[in-house]
N, C-alpha and C positions, 0 to 999 in steps of 0.2 A: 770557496765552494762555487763550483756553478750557478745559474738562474736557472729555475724550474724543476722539471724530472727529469733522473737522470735514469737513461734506459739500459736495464743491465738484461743480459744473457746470461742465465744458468745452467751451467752443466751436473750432470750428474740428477737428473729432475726428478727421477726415481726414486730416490736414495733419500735416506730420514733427511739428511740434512740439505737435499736437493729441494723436500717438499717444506722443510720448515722456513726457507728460503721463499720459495712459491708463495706461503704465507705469508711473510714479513713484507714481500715485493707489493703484494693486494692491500696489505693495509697503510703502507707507508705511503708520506704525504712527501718525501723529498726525491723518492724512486720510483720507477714504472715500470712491470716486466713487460719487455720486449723477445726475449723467446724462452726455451725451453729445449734443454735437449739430452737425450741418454743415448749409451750402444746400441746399435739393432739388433734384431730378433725381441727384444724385451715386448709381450703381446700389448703393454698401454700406449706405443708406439702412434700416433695420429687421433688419441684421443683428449681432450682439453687437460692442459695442465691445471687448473683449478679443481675438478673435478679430482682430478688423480691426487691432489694434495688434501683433498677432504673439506674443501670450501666451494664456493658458488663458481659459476659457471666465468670464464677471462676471457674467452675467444681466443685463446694463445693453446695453439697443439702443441702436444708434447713431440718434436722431430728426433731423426738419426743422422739429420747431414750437420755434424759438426760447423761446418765452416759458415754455409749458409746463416747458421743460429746465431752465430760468432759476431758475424758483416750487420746484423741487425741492431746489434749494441751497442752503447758508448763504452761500458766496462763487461768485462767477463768477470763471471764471480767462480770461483772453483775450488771446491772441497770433494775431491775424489783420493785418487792414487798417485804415485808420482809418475808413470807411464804415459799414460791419459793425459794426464797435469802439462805436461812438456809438450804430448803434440798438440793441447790446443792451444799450450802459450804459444808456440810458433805459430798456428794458424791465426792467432792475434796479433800476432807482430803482424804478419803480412799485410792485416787488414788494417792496421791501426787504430787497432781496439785496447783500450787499458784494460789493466789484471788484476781482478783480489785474491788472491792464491790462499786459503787453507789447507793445503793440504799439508799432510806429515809426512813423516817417514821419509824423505828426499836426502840420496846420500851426499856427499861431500864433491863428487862431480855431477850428482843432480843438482845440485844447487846453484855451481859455477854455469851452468846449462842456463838458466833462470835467468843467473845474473847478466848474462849474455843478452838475454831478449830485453832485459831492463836499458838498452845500450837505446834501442830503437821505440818505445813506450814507456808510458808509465806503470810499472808495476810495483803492488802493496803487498808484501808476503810476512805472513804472521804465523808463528806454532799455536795462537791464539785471538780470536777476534774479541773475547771478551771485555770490554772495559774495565769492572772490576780487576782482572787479572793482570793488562798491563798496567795497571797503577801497581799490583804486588811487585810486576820486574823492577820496576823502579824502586820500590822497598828494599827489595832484596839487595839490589846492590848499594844501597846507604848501610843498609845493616849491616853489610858483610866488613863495609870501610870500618864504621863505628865500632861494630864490635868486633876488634882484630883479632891479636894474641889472647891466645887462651880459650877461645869459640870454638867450639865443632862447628862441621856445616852437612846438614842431613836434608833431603830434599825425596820427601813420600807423595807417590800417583797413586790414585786406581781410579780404574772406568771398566768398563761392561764386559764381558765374558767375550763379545765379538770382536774386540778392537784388536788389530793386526799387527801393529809395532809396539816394539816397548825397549826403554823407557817410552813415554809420551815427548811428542813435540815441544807439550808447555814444559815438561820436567826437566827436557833438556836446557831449554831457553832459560829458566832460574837458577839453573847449574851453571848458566856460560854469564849470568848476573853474580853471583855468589861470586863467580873466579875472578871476574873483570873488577869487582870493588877489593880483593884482595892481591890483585894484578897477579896474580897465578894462570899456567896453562891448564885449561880445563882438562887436554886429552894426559895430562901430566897424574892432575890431581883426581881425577871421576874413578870413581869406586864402583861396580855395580852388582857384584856378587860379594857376599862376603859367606864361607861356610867352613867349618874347623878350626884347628889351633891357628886362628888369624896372628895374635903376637897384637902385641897395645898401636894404637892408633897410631897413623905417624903425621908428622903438624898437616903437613899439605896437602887434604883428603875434603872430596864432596864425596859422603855419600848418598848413593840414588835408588829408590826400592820402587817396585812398580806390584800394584795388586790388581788380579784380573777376573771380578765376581761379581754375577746376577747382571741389572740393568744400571750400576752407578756411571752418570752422565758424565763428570769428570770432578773428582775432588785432588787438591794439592797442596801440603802442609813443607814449608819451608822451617827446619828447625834451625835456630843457633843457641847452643847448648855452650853454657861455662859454668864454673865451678861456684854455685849454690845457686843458681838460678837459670830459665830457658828462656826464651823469647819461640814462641810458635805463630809463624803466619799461617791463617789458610785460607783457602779461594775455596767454594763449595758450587757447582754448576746443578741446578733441577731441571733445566731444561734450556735444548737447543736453540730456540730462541733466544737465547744469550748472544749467541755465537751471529744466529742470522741478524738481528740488531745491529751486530759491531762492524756483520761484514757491510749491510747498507750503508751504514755510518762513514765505512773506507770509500767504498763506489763514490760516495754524491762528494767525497773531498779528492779524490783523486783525478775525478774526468777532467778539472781545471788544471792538475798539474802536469810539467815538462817530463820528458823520457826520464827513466831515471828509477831506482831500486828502492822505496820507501818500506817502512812498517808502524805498527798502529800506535808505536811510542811517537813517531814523528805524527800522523793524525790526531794525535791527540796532545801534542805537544808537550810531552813530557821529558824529554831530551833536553 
């Protein structure tokens, strides 16, 4: 890890989890926010991100020049879209800015896009910042080794009525844990609908259910089910603040490290 604060730019500063960010930045002793920024037109546009996050006053405006906010930083923190996500990771590459990428939903050539810009910085990309959670990927896939033949493998999301992808990010990422400890291809084995005369299970199956109701922040229960007994993991999130924790936690370990595509199993040394 670096010496001192490490000065991160957030994008998305508007946004729940742009401002739960803003929070975690004001009280953390190993990070310092350095900017702030969302889309234009949004009217909080030039007025203190502290304020706009529901705490004391930071001297840090909330701006709309992406890049500018970018060049201010040591790390870009980003939990938006994947659209957005891409043009700022380019405009951090340019600048050589490192990357905590949260975000979801990023398809199979978003990704390779990502790992592109990982060529020229340091970037940390996680379907999950939570601590707690990436100690379950690592669960998940001793348990899947351990318990072979004869285990189902079910893997249950829900989060809030507003979330826009599904399955989840993390659901996926314990699906691609589940297959790697049973050396299966996930796109092989992933089950995601099941409705009518389905016919008996057959050996090489995750299934993956996603629930989408009220305000639940994120819960995730890993099942492996055999014959007279279950094993049920689950990770339960009450609040975002989980997430902005994990991402300051990647910032202040990442500004030290070389170009290169990391995630919070590697931060956290669980690999």
């Amino acid at each position: 890890m670096t010496k001192g604060k490490v000065k991160v730019a957030i994008s998305g500063a508007l946004g729940r989890m742009g401002k739960e960010l803003i929070r975690a930045a004001a009280a953390s002793k190993e990070c310092s926010l350095a900017s702030a920024f969302e889309q234009a037109g949004r009217p909080e546009i030039g007025k203190d991100a502290g304020l706009c996050a529901g705490i004391e006053e930071l001297g840090i405006k909330v701006g709309a020049d992406a890049k500018a906010a970018i060049k201010r930083g040591q790390v870009l923190i980003e939990f938006t879209f994947p659209e957005p996500t891409l043009e700022h990771l380019r405009l951090a590459s340019k600048c050589g800015v490192a990357a905590v990428i949260g975000t979801t939903g990023l398809s199979d050539a978003q990704k390779r896009e990502l790992q592109k810009y990982s060529k020229t910085i340091p970037v940390l990309f996680s379907a999950n910042m939570s601590l707690g959670m990436n100690l379950l990927f690592a669960l998940a896939r001793q348990s899947a080794q351990i318990l072979d033949a004869g285990y189902d493998l079910e893997v249950i999301e829900a989060h809030h009525r507003m979330k826009k992808d599904a399955p989840s990010g993390t659901a996926l990422k314990l699906a691609e844990e589940l297959a790697a400890g049973r050396g299966w291809d996930l796109k092989k084995a992933a089950r995601y609908h099941r409705e009518g005369l389905i016919g008996a299970r057959p050996e090489m199956e995750i299934g993956i259910s996603s629930i989408r109701a009220g305000d639940i922040v994120g819960d995730h229960t890993v099942i492996l089910a055999g014959t007279g007994e279950r094993l049920e993991l689950t990770h339960r999130v009450s609040s975002r603040a989980t997430f902005a924790r994990g991402a300051l936690r990647a910032a202040k370990w990442l500004a030290a490290k070389p170009a290169g595509l990391y995630s919070m199993q590697d931060c956290l040394e669980l690999k």
